[in-house]
C-alpha positions in Angstrom: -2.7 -43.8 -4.2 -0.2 -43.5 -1.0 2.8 -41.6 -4.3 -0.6 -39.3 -5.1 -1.1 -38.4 -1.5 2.9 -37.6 -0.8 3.4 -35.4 -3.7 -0.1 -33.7 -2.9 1.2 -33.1 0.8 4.4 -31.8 -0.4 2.8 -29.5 -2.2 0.9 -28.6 0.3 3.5 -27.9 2.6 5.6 -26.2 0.2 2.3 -23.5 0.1 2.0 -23.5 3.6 5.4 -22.4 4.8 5.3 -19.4 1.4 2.0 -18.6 3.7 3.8 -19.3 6.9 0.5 -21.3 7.9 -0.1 -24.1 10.6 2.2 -27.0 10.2 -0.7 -30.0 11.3 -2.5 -28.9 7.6 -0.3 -31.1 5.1 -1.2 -34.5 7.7 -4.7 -33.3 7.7 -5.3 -33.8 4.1 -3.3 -36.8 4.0 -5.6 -38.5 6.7 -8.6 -37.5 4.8 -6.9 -38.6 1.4 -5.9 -41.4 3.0 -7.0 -42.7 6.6 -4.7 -45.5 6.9 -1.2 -43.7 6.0 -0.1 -43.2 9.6 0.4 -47.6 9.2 2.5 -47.4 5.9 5.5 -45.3 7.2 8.6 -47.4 7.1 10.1 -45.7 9.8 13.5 -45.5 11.8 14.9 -48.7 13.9 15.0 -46.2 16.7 12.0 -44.5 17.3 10.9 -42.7 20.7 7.6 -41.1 21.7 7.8 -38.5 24.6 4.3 -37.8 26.4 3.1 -36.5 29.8 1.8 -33.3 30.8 4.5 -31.0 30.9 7.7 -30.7 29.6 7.3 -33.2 26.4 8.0 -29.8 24.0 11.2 -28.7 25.8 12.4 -33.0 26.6 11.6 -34.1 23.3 13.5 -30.3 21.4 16.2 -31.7 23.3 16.7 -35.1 22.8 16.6 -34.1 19.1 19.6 -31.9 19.6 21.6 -34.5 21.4 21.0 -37.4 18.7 22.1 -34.7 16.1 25.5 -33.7 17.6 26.0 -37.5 17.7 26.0 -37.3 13.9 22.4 -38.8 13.9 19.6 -37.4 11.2 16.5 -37.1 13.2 12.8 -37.1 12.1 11.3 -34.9 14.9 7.6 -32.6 14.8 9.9 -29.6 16.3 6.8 -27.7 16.0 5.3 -29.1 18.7 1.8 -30.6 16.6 1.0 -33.5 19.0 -1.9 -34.6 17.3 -2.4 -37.4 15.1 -2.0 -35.0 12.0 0.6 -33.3 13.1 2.6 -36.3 13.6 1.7 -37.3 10.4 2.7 -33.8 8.7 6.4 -34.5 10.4 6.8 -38.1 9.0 5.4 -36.7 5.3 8.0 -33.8 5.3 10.9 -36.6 6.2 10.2 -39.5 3.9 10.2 -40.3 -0.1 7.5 -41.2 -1.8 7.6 -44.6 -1.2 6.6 -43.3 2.8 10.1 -44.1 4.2 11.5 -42.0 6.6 15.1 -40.9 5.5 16.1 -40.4 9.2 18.3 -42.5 11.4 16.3 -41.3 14.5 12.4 -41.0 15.3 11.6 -38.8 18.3 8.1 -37.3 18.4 6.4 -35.6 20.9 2.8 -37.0 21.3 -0.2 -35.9 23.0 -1.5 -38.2 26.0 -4.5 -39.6 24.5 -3.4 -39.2 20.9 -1.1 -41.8 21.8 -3.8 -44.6 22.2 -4.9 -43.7 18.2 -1.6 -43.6 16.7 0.4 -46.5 18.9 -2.8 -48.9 17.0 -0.9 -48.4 13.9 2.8 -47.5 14.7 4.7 -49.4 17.0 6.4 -47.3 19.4 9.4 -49.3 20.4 10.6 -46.6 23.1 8.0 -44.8 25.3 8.8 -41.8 27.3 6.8 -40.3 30.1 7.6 -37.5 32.3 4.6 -37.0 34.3 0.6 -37.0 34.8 -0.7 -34.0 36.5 -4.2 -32.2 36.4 -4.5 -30.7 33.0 -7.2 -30.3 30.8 -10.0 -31.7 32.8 -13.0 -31.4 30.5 -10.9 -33.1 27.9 -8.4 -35.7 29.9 -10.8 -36.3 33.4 -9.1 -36.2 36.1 -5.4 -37.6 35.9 -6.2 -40.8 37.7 -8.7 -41.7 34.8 -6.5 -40.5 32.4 -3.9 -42.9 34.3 -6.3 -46.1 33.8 -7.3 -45.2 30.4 -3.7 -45.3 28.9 -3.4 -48.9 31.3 -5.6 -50.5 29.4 -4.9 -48.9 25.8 -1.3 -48.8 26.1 0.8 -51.3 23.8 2.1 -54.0 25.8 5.9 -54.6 25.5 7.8 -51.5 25.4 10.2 -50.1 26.8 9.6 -47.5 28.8 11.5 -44.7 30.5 9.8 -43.4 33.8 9.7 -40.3 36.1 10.1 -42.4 39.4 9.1 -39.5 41.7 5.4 -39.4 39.9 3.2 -42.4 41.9 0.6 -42.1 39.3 3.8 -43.2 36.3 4.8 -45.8 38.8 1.8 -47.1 38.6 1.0 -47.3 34.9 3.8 -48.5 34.1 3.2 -51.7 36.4 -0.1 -52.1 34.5 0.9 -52.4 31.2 3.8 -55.5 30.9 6.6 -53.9 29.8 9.7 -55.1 28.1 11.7 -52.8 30.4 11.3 -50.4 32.6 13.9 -47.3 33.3 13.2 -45.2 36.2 14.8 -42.0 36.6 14.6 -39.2 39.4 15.6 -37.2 41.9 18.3 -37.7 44.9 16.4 -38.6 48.5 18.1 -36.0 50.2 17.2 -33.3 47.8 14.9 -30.4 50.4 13.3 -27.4 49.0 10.3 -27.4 50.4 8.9 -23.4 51.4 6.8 -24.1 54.1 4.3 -21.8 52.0 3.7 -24.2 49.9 -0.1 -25.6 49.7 0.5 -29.3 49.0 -2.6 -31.4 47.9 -3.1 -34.8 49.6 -1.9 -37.7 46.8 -3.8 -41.0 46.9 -2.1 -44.4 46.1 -3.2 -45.5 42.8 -3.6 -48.8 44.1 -5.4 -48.9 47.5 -7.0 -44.9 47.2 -5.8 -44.4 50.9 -3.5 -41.4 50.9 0.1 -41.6 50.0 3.1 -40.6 52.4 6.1 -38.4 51.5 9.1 -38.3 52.8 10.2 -36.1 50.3 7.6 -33.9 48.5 9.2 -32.1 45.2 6.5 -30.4 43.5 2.8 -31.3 43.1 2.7 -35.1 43.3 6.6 -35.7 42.5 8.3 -36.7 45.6 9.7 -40.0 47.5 6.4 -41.6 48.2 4.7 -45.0 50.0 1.9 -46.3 51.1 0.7 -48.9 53.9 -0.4 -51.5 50.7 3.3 -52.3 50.1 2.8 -49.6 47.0 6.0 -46.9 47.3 8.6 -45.1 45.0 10.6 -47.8 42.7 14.7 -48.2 42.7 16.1 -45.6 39.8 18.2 -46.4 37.2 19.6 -42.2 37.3 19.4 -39.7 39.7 19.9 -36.3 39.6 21.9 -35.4 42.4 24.3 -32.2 44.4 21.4 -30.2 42.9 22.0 -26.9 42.7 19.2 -24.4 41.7 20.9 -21.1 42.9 24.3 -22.2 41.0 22.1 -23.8 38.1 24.1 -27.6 37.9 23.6 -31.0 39.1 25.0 -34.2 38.5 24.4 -38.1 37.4 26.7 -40.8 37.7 29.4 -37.9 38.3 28.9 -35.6 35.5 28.1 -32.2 36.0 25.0 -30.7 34.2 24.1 -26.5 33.8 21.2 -25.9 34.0 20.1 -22.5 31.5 17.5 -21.4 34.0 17.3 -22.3 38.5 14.0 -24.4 38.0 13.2 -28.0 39.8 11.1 -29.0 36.7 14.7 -28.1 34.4 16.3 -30.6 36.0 13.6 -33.2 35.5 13.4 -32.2 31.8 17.5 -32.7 31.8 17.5 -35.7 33.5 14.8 -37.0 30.9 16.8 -36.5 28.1 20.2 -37.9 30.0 18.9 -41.1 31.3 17.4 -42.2 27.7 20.4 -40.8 25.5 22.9 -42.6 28.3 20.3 -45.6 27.8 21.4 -45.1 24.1 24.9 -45.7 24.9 25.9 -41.7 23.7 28.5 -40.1 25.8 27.9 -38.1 28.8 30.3 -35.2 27.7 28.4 -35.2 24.7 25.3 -35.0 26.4 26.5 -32.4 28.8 27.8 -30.3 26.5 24.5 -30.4 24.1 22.3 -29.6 26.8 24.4 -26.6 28.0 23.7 -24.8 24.7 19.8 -24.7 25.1 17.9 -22.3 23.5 14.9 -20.9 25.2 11.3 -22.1 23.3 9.2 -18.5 22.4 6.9 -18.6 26.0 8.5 -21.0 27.9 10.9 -19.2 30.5 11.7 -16.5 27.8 13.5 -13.8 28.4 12.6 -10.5 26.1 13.8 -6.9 25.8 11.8 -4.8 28.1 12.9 -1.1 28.5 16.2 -1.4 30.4 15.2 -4.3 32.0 13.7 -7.9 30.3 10.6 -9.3 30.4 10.1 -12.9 31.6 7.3 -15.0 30.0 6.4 -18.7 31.2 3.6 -20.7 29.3 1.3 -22.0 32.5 -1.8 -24.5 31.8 -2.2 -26.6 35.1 -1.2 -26.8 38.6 1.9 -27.7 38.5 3.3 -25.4 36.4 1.6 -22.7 37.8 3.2 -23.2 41.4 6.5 -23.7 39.4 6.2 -20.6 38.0 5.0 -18.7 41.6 8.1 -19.6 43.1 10.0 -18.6 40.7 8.5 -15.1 40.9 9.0 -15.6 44.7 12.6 -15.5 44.6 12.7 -12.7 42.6 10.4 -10.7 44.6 12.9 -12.0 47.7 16.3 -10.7 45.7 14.3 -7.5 44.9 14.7 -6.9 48.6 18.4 -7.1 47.9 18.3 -4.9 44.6 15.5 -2.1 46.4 13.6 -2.6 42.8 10.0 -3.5 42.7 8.6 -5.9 40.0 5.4 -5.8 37.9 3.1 -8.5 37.4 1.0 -9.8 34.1 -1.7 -12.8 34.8 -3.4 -13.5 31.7 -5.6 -16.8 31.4 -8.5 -17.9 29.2 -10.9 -20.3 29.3 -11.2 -21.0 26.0 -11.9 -24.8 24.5 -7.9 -24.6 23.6 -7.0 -23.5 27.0 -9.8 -26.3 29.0 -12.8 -24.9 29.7 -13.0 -26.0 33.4 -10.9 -23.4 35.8 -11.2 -25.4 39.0 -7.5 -25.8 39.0 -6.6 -22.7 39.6 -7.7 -22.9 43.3 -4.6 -24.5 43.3 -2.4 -22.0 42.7 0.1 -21.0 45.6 -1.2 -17.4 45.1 -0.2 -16.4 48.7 3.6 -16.5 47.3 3.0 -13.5 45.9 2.7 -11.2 49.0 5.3 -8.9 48.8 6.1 -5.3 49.4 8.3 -5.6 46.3 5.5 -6.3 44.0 4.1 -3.2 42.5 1.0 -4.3 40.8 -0.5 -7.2 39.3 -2.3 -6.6 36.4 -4.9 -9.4 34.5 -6.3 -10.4 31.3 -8.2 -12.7 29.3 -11.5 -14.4 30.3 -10.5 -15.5 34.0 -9.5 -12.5 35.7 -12.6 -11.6 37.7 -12.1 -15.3 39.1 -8.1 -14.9 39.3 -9.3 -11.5 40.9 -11.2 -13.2 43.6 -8.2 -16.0 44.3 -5.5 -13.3 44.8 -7.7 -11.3 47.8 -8.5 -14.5 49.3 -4.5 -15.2 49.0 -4.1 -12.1 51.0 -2.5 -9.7 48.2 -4.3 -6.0 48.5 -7.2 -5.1 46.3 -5.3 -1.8 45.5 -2.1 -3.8 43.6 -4.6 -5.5 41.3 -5.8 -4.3 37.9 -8.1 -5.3 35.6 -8.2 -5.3 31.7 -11.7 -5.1 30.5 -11.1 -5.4 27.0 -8.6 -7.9 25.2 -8.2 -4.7 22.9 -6.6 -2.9 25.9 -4.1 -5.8 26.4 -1.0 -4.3 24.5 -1.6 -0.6 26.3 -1.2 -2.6 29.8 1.8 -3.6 28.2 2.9 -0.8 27.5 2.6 0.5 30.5 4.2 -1.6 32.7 7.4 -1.6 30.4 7.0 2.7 30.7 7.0 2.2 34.4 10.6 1.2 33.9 10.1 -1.8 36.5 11.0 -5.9 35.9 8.1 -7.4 34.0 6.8 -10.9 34.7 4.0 -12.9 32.7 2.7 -16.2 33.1 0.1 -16.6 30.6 -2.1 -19.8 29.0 -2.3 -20.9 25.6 -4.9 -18.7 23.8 -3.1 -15.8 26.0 0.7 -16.2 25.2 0.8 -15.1 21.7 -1.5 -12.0 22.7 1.0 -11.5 25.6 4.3 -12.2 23.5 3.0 -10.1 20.9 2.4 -6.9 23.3 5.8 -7.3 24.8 7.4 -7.2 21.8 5.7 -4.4 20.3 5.9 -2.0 23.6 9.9 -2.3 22.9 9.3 -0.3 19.3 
């Protein structure tokens, strides 16, 4: 049965990539061919799973990249399918028939819950996590559930690499009796804080009274402690001379460029460095792999856009969000400099793909965004009535903000903004980017 189900797979896939169609189908049949399969892979001694809210795409594309240039053959779901049958269509497409993965390296990116289905029949051996922040709320809860659901379904004795400026990772990683424990992080006396900045209060995941900061990075990610004896842990790496404006830092003296000036870069970077150094591969090597990163389509992409580019960021929670605000910040500041105005795309859905619960964007650091320098903001999708609302009550004038009644208008706004011959910026969410990519693209025919 398990030969029958591999050779109709990869036949299935074969069709599939003729089509160009979704890469989670081939795993889909398999698992209704075959429920058990996930549990008959003979995989790789060195397997890794990356999870967390953000950043497991980019960290995980990465950490592929680095094993390969030290001559390793990786088994890795590049595509990004998360789920249980994507996973499973990335181990079908690098095994035999007899289910054994012809890789010397295992590193797949995992969804957060997914991971409680799929860890029940393949051991893990390595865990990463980079962070838990809001996301998803009618699907996950709120983080701090999600936080105690993966305590109690987690595998016990892994080892586990850990962001040791997130409280909420600290924690859950306390819970779960781990072989090991790496933290990793950023240097103490690392300040960019905008006093702009709309910080939420943190609660200790162990007492619920509210958390301290010394040091507050970005959303919950900081240098934290609490009265209950509960604070930030001793890290194994740390990111440190961090640089955002000349786009380097360093660990344990190597120097790291950085492709884009973005705090949640260097935490993706510093990812990647602590568990390849963990791995015993060379720092040059590592260096040097990381400073030929290519952009992912919708994550801090850059694309043709008149005689000036288009930015696009993929945003789906608070923290990314703010990340991405800021970012638009300093460009509206060094417009000052250049005397050039920017334009401005929101587009956001609320589709079941997207999470269907919009509170979170009440947390957006909209008031970043009030600037002579910005021309216009105009918005799409679903949301924009309520993103509407958020950017008056942020203090930007009704008269810069346009609507887009219809989705069929989308690719006209486009248009428009790349025939105003202005900088383009577009932060859209998952049922928007392709819509927005799409429009970009085709305004520049």
């Amino acid at each position: 049965m398990t030969k029958l189900v591999y050779y109709i797979t990869s036949l299935i896939g074969k069709l599939q990539k003729l089509k160009g169609g979704g890469t989670s189908f081939p795993g889909k049949v398999a698992l209704r061919l075959k429920p058990d399969i996930l549990g008959e892979f003979e995989i790789p001694e060195r397997r890794v799973f990356i999870s967390g809210t953000n950043g497991k795409t980019s960290t995980a594309n990465d950490l592929a990249n680095v094993f390969r240039r030290a001559g390793n053959s990786v088994c890795h779901n590049a595509a990004g399918a998360n789920l249980k049958q994507g996973i499973v269509s990335s181990l079908l497409q690098s095994s035999n028939s007899e289910l054994r993965i012809k890789s010397d390296v295992l590193i797949i990116e995992i969804d957060e819950l997914t991971m409680l289905n799929v860890f029940s029949e393949l051991n893990p051996q390595h865990l990463i996590l980079t962070n838990l922040f809001t996301d998803q709320i009618d699907r996950f809860g709120d983080k701090w559930q999600l936080a105690k659901t993966l305590s109690v379904g987690l595998p016990r004795g892994l080892t586990l690499y850990i962001n040791g400026d997130d409280p909420l990772l600290v924690w859950l990683a306390q819970q779960i009796s781990p072989k090991k424990i790496v933290y990793y992080g950023l240097t103490a006396d690392y300040l960019d804080t905008d006093a702009k900045v709309k910080f939420q209060p943190e609660k200790c995941p162990c007492c619920n009274s509210e958390l301290n900061y010394e040091q507050r990075y970005y959303d919950s990610l900081g240098k934290f402690s609490c009265e209950c004896g509960f604070k930030s842990p001793n890290l194994d790496y740390i990111a440190e001379n961090i640089d955002l404006l000349g786009q380097e830092f360093s660990v344990k003296n190597q120097i790291y460029h950085m492709a884009y000036p973005q705090l949640y870069l260097t935490y993706n970077m510093l990812t990647v460095i602590t568990y390849a150094q963990e791995a015993n591969l060379s720092a040059d090597l590592i260096a040097e792999t990381l400073s030929d990163q290519r952009e992912t389509a919708g994550r801090f992409e850059f694309l043709d856009f008149n005689q000036h580019q288009a930015w696009l960021n993929l945003v789906k929670n608070p923290a990314g969000i703010n990340q991405s605000l800021t970012y638009i910040e300093q460009q509206l500041n060094s417009a000052t400099e250049n005397k050039q105005q920017i334009n401005l795309l929101l587009a956001f859905n609320n589709m079941f793909a997207d999470g269907l619960d919009s509170s979170w964007l009440e947390q957006a650091n909209f008031e970043l965004l009030q600037s002579e320098n910005l021309a216009a903001i105009y918005l799409a999708g679903s949301l924009q009535d309520t993103i509407s609302e958020l950017l008056k009550k942020s203090g930007i004038p009704e008269t810069k903000i346009h609507l887009t009644p219809e989705q069929e208008q989308l690719v006209q706004v486009i248009s428009e903004m790349q025939q105003s011959n202005l900088p383009g910026y577009f932060l859209a969410n998952f049922t928007m980017l392709e819509p927005v990519r799409t429009g970009i693209i085709k305004s520049n025919k």
